[in-house]
TIVEX-182683 format. One line per field, with one value per residue (C-alpha): x, y, z; chain; residue in one letter. Coordinates in pm, 1 decimal. Each point is the difference from the previous one (the first is absolute). Layout:
TIVEX-182683
u: [X,...] $
v: [Y,...] $
w: [Z,...] $
mol: [A,...] $
type: [A,...] $
//
This chain:
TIVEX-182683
u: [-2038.1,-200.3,36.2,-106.0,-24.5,278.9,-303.1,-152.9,-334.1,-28.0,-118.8,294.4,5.7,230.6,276.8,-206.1,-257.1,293.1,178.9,-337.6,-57.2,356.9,-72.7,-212.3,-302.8,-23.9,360.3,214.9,294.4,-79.0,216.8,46.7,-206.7,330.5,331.8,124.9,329.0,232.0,231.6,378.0,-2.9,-262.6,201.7,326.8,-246.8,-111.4,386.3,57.7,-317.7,-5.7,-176.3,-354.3,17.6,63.2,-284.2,-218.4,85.0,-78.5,-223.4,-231.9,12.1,-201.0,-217.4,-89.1,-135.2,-289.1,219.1,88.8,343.7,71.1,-194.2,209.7,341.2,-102.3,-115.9,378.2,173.7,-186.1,51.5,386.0,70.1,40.4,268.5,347.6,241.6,-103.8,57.2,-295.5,168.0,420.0,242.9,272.3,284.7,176.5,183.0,112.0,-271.3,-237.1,-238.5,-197.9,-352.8,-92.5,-350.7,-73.8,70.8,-467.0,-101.7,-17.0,361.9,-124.5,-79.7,-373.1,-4.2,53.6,-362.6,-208.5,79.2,-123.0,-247.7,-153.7,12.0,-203.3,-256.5,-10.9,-67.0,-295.8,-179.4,15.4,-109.8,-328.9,-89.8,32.8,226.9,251.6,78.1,388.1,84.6,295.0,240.2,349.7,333.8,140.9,64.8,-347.4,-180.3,225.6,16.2,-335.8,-134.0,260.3,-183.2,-326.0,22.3,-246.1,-112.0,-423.8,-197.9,242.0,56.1,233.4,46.5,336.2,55.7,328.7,140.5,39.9,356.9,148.5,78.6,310.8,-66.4,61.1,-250.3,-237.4,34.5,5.7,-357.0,-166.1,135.0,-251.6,-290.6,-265.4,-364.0,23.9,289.5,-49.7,265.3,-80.9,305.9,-180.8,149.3,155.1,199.6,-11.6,-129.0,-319.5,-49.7,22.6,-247.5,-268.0,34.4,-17.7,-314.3,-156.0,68.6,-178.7,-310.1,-91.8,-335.1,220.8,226.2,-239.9,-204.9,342.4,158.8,294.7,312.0,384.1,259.1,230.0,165.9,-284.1,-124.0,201.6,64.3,270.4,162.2,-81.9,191.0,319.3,38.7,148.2,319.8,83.1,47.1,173.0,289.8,-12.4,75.1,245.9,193.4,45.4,82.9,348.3,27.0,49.8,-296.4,-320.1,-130.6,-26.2,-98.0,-144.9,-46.7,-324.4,-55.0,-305.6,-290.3,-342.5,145.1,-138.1,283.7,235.8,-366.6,42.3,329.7,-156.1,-264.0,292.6,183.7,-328.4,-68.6,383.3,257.1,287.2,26.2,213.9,-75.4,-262.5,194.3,-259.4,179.4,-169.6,48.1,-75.8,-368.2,124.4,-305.3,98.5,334.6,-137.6,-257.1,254.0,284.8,-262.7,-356.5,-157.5,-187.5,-63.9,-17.2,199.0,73.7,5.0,298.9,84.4,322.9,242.0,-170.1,-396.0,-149.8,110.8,-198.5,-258.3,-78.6,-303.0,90.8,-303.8,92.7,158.7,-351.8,68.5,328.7,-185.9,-258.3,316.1,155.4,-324.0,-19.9,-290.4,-233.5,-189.3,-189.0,286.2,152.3,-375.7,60.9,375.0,-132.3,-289.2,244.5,205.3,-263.6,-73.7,340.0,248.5,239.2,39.6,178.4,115.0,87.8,392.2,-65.6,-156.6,302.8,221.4,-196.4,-1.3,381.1,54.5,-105.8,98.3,287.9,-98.7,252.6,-124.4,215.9,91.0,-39.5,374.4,55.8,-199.5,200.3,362.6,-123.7,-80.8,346.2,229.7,-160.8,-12.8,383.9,139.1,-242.8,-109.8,-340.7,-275.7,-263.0,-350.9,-15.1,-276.3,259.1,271.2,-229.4,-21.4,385.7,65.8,-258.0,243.8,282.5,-129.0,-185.2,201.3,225.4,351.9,-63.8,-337.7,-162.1,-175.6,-248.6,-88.2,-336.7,111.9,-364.6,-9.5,269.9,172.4,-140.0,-283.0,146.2,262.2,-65.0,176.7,271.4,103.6,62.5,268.7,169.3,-81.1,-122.3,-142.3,-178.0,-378.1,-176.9,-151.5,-354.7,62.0,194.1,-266.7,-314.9,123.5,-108.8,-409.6,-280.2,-124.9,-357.7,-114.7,-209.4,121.5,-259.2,-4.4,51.8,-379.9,-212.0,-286.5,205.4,166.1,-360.6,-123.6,309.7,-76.0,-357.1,47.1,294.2,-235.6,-369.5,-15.3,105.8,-129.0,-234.5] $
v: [-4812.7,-251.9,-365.9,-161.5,-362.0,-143.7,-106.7,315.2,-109.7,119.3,368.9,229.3,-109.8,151.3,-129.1,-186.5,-148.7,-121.7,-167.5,-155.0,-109.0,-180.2,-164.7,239.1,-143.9,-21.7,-225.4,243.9,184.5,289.4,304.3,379.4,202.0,212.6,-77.2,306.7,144.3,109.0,296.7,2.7,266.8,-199.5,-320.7,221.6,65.9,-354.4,-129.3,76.2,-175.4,-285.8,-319.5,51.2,391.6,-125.9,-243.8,308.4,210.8,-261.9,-171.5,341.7,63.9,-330.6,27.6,386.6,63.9,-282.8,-89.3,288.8,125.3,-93.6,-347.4,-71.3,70.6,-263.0,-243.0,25.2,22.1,-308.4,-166.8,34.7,2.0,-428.1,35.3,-104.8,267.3,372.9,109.7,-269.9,-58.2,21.7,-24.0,-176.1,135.0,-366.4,56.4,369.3,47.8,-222.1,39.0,-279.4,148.6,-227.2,-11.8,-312.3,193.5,-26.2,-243.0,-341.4,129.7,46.9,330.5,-100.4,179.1,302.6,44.1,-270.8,138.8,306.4,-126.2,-209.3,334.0,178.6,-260.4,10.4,348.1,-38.6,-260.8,202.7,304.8,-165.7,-294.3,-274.7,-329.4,-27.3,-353.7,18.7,-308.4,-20.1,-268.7,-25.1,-144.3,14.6,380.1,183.3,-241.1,7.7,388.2,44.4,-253.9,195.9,302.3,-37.1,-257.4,73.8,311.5,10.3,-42.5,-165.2,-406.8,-124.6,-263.3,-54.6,-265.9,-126.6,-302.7,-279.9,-92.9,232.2,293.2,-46.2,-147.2,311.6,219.5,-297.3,20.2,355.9,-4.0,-314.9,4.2,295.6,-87.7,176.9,-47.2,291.9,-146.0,-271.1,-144.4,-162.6,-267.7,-74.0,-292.2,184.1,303.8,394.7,58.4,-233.7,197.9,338.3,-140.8,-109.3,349.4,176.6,-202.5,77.7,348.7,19.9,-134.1,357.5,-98.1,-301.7,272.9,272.0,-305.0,-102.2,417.7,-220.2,244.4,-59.5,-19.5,-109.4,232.4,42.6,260.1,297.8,108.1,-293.5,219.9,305.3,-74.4,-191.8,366.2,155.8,-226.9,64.2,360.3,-56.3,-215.5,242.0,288.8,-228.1,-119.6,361.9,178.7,-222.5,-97.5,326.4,-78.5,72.9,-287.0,-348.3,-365.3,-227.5,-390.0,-142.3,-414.5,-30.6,-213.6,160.1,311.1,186.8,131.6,90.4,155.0,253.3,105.4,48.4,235.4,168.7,95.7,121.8,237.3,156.3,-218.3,30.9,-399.5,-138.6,-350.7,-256.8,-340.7,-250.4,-326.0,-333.1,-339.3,-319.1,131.0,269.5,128.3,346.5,-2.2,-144.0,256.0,251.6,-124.2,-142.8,221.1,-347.0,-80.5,-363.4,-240.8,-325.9,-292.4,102.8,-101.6,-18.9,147.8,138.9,360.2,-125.8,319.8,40.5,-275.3,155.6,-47.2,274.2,349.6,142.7,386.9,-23.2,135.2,283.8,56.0,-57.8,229.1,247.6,-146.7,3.0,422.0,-32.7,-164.3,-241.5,-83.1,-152.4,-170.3,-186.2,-118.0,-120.7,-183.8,-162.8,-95.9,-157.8,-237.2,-159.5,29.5,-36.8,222.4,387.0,130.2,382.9,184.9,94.8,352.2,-91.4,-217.1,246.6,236.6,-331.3,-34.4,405.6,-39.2,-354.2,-288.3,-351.9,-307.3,-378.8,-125.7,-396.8,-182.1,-83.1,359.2,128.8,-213.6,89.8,346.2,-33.9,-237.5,319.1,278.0,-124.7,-104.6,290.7,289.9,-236.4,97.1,-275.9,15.7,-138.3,-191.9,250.0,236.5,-157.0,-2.0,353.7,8.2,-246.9,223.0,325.6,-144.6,-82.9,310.4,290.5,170.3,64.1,383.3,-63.0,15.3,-279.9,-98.6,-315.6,-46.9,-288.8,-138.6,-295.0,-71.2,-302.6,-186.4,-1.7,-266.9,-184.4,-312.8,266.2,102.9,-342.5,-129.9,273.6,-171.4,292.4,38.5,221.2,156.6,14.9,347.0,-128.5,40.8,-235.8,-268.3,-36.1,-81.2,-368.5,-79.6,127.7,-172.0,64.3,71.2,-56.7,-145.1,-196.8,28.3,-48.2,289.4,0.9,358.1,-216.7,-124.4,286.9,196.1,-250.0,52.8,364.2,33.6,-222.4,264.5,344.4,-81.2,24.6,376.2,105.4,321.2] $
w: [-1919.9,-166.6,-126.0,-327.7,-95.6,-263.5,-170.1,-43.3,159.7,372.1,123.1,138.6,336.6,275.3,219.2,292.8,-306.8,-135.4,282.9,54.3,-306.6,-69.3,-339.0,-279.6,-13.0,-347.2,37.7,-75.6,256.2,160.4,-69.2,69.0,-294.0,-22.8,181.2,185.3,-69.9,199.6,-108.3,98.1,259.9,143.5,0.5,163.4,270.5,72.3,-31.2,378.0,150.1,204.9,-163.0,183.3,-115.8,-327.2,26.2,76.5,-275.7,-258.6,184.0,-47.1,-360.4,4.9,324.9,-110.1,327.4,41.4,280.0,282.6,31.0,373.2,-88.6,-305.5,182.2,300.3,-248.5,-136.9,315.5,166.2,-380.2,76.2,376.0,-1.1,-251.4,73.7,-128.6,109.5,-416.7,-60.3,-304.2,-3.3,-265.3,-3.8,-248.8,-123.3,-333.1,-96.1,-238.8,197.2,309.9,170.6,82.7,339.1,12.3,243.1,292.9,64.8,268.0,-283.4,-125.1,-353.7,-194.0,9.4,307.0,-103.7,-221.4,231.4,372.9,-155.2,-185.3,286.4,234.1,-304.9,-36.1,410.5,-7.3,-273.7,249.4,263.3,-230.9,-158.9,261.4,-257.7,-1.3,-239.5,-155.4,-153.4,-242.8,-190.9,-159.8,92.0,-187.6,338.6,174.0,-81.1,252.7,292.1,-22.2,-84.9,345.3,201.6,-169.4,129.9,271.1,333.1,-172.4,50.4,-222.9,-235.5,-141.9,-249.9,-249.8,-123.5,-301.0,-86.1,-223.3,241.8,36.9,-267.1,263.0,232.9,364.9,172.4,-205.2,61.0,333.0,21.1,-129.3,188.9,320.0,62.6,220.8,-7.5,-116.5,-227.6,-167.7,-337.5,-156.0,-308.2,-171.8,-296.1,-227.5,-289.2,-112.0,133.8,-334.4,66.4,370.4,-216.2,-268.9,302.2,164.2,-341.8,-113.3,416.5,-33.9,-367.6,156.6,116.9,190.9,206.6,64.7,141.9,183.6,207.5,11.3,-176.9,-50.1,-111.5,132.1,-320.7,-190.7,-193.4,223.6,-118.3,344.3,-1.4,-285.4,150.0,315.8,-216.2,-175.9,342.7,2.1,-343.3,93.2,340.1,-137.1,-325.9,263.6,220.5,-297.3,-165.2,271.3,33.7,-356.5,-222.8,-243.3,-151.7,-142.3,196.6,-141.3,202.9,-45.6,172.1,43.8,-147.7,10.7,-25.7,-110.4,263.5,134.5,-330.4,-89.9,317.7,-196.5,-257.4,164.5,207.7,-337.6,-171.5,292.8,-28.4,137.2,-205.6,-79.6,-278.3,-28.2,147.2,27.3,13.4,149.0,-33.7,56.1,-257.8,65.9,-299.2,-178.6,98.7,-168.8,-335.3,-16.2,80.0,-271.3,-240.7,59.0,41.1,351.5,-11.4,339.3,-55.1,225.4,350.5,189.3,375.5,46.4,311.8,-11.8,46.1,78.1,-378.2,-114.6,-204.6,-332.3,-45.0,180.3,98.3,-2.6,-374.7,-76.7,132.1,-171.9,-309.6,81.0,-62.6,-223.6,-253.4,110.4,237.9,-270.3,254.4,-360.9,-76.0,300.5,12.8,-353.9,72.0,349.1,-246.2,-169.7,238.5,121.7,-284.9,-193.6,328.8,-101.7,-89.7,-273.8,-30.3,-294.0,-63.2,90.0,337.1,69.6,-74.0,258.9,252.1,-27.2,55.7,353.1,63.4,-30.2,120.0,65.7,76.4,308.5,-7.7,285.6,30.2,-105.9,361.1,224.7,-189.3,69.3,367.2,52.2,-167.4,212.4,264.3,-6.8,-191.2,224.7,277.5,-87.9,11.8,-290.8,40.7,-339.3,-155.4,38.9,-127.0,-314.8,7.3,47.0,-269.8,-200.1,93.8,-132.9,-369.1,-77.9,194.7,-184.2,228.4,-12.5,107.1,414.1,75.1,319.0,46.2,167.9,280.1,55.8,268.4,306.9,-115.1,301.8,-182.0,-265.2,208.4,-227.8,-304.9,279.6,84.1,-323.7,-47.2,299.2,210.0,409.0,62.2,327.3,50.3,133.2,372.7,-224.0,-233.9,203.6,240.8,-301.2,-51.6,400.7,-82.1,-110.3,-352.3,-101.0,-353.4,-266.2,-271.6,-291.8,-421.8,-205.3,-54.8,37.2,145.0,262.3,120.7,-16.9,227.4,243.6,-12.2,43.7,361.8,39.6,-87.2,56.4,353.9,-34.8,-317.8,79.8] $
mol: [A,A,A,A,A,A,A,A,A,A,A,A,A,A,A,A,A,A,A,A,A,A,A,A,A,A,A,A,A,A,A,A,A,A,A,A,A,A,A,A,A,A,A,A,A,A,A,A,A,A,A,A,A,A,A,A,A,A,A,A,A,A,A,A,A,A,A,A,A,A,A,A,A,A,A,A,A,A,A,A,A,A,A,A,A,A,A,A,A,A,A,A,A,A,A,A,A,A,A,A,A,A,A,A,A,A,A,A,A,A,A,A,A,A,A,A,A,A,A,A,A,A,A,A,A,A,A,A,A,A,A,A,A,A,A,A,A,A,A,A,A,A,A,A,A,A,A,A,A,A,A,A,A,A,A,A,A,A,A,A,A,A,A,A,A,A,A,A,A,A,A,A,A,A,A,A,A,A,A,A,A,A,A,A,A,A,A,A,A,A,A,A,A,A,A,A,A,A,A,A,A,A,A,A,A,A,A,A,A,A,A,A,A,A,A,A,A,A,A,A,A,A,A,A,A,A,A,A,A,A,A,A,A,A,A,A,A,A,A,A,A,A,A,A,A,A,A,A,A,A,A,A,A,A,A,A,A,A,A,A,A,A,A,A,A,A,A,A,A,A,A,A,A,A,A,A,A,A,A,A,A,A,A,A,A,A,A,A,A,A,A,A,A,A,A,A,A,A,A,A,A,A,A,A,A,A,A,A,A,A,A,A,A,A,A,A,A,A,A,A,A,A,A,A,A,A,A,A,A,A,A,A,A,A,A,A,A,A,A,A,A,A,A,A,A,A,A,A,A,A,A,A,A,A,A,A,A,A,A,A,A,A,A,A,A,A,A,A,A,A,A,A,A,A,A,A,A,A,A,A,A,A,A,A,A,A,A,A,A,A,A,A,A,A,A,A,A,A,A,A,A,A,A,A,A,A,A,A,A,A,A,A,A,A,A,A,A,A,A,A,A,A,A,A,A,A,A,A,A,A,A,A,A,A,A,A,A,A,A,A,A,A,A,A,A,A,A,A,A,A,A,A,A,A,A,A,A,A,A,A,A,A,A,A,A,A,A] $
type: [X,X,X,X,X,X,X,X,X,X,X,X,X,X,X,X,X,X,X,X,X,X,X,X,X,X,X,X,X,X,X,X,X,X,X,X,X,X,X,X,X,X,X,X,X,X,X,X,X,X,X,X,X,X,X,X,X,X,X,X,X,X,X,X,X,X,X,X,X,X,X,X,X,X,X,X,X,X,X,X,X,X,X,X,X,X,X,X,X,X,X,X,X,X,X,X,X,X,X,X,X,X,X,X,X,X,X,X,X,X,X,X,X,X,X,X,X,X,X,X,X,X,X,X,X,X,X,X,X,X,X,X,X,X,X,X,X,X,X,X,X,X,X,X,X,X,X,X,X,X,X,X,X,X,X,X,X,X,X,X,X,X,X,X,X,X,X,X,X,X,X,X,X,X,X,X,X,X,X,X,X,X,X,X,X,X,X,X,X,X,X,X,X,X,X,X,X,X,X,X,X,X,X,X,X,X,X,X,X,X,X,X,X,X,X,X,X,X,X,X,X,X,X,X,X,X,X,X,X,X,X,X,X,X,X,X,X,X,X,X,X,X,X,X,X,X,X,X,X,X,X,X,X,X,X,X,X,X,X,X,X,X,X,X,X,X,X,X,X,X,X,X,X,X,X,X,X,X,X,X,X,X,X,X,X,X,X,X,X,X,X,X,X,X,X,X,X,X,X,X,X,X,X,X,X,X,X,X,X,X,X,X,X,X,X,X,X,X,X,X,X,X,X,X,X,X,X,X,X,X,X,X,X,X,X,X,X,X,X,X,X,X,X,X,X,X,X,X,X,X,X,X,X,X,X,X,X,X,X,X,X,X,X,X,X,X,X,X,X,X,X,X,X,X,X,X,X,X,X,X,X,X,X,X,X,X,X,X,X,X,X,X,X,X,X,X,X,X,X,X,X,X,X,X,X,X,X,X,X,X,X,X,X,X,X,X,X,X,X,X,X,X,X,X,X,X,X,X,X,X,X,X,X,X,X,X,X,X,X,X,X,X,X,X,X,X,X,X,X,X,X,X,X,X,X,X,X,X,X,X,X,X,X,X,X,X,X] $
//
């Protein structure tokens, strides 16, 4: 298996190169050079696994062997043992013709977890492997930085920066992420949007020779490993789902922000699971569902709203939809990203669209519209919705036909955003874990969206272990 560059100009590099390298160096996404398919007999086979057996089996199409059999499976099996629920990922059937995929059952109650424990055993397992200290920075709009800290946390040989947007994430992801201490551990609230923290890490991991200096690596969804790892609960709930429901085909609707995960459903469909449609669920944040009604990717006014993980106005794995989308031509996705930074927007042609809108349906959720959602399920199925969820439910209920199965991808525990819960006029109770974060000290740095600034912050962070 190799991986290629969305922008056409990077070597085939393997699995390991390509965890390592996160970010294409020439600023594209890195991708498989062909996406393995898997026939149906082969899919009846896998329908009876349990989640981490799953995890295997796809999890080695990608890997092709650079990683030992017996190494791979404990990597997955210590990725999954601090989880919650022994299915990793449950489903929970709410509506006759729809099923609530939990995936916040991790150690920060969000699906992050599921790619970043993972992902922070993996990048363990390379230190160890080659001797050399890993550096992991990322930007968070609230769940990636929790899960990806809790990741990698008193692993040697590894440090962290996390940014986020300084008071635009709720107070329990916040504290989540900076009541960690530990010298290895940076948090980073920098004075502006998630969309200025992406930009910084973007223009950081560009810089290839800053990168190499510091052995910088992802941990954002930018590293398709994130993707890689989203892919196995698409099949598990497919598998769960069919087995009661007498079906072939299954929709699923996906709160999306950075379009990482609707992107792993994407991938999951491409490699043979029968999926009908992708429901990408927004919030006012919507430059997802214009391009997907209108062909027309444009960022407008960003706008803090109940669902903040959500709050992102430039996703940063639409590239590699695109890449797809514009049949492999990485000629062509450069000329379109050109494009886009100078012109701001993208513009497809009404054949593409058409193509877009065979795979996906997108619907814009109102802030009023989220909490209405959360207040009639939980009295009419006493079932509590986090309010990215409730997008993604809100999102079901526009664009699923009656006849139609429909999983909802439930994404954070709605502890996470008790400030959303309580203005439904709802109590609810706190997990032990969360409950017990307001009473710690916090530990962070609050600095100006400014790439100078944060440089400085990480060089004092890096130096002193930089081989």
């Amino acid at each position: 298996m190799n991986f290629v560059s969305t922008r056409g100009n990077v070597s085939k590099i393997g699995f390991i190169d390509t965890v390592l390298m996160g970010l294409a160096n020439d600023g594209g996404l890195l991708v498989p050079e062909k996406i393995p398919q898997i026939p149906a007999e082969k899919l009846d086979a896998m329908s009876n696994l349990t989640y981490q057996e799953l995890a295997y089996e796809i999890f080695s199409y990608y890997v092709d062997g650079e990683i030992p059999e017996k190494e791979l499976k404990e990597l997955i099996e210590k990725s999954y043992a601090a989880f919650r629920h022994p299915e990793v990922t449950p489903v929970q059937k709410l509506k006759d013709n729809m099923y609530v995929l939990e995936l916040f059952h991790g150690p920060t109650f969000a699906f992050k977890d599921i790619a970043l424990q993972f992902l922070g055993n993996l990048y363990s397992y390379v230190s160890k492997k080659t001797g050399e200290s890993i550096h992991i920075l990322g930007a968070t709009s609230g769940d990636t930085g929790a899960s990806a800290i809790e990741g990698v946390r008193g692993k040697e040989g590894i440090r962290i920066c996390i940014l986020h947007p300084h008071g635009k994430v709720s107070k329990v992801q916040e504290l989540q992420m900076t009541t960690v201490d530990d010298k290895s551990v940076l948090n980073l609230a920098i004075k502006g949007t998630f969309d200025d923290g992406q930009r910084i890490i973007k223009e950081l991991f560009a810089d290839v020779d800053f990168k190499n200096k510091y052995h910088m690596r992802a941990i954002n969804s930018i590293n398709f490993v994130r993707i890689m790892a989203q892919t196995v609960y698409y099949f598990y709930s497919y598998f769960q789902v069919t087995k009661e429901a007498d079906v072939k085909t299954v929709n699923f609707s996906v709160p999306t922000g950075n379009f990482g995960d609707i992107f792993a459903g994407y991938l999951a469909k491409k490699m043979g699971l029968p999926i009908g449609k992708l429901i990408v669920a927004t919030n006012e944040n919507n430059i997802l569902e214009d391009f997907i009604h209108d062909g027309v990717y444009k960022p407008g006014e960003f706008r803090s709203t109940f669902s903040p993980s959500m709050d992102i106005q430039v996703a940063s794995n639409f590239e590699r939809y695109l890449f797809y989308l514009l049949e492999e031509d990485p000629k062509a996705v450069s000329e379109v990203m050109e494009k886009f930074n100078s012109e701001g927007k993208i513009v497809v042609s009404k054949e593409l669209l058409h193509k877009v809108q065979e795979d996906f349906a997108a619907y814009g959720v109102k802030g009023e519209e989220c909490l209405q959602t959360i207040s009639t399920y939980n009295l009419e199925t006493s079932y509590l919705l986090d309010p990215h969820t409730a997008c993604g439910v809100a999102a079901y209920e526009k664009c699923n036909a009656p006849s139609e199965i429909c999983v909802t991808l439930a994404t954070a525990h709605p502890a996470k955003f008790n400030e959303s819960i309580e203005r439904c006029d709802i109590q609810q109770t706190f997990p032990e874990q969360i409950s017990q974060l307001s009473n710690k000290p916090q530990y962070l740095e609050v600095v100006e969206a400014d790439k100078a600034e944060v440089v400085r912050h990480l060089e004092k962070l890096f130096s002193f272990t930089a081989k």
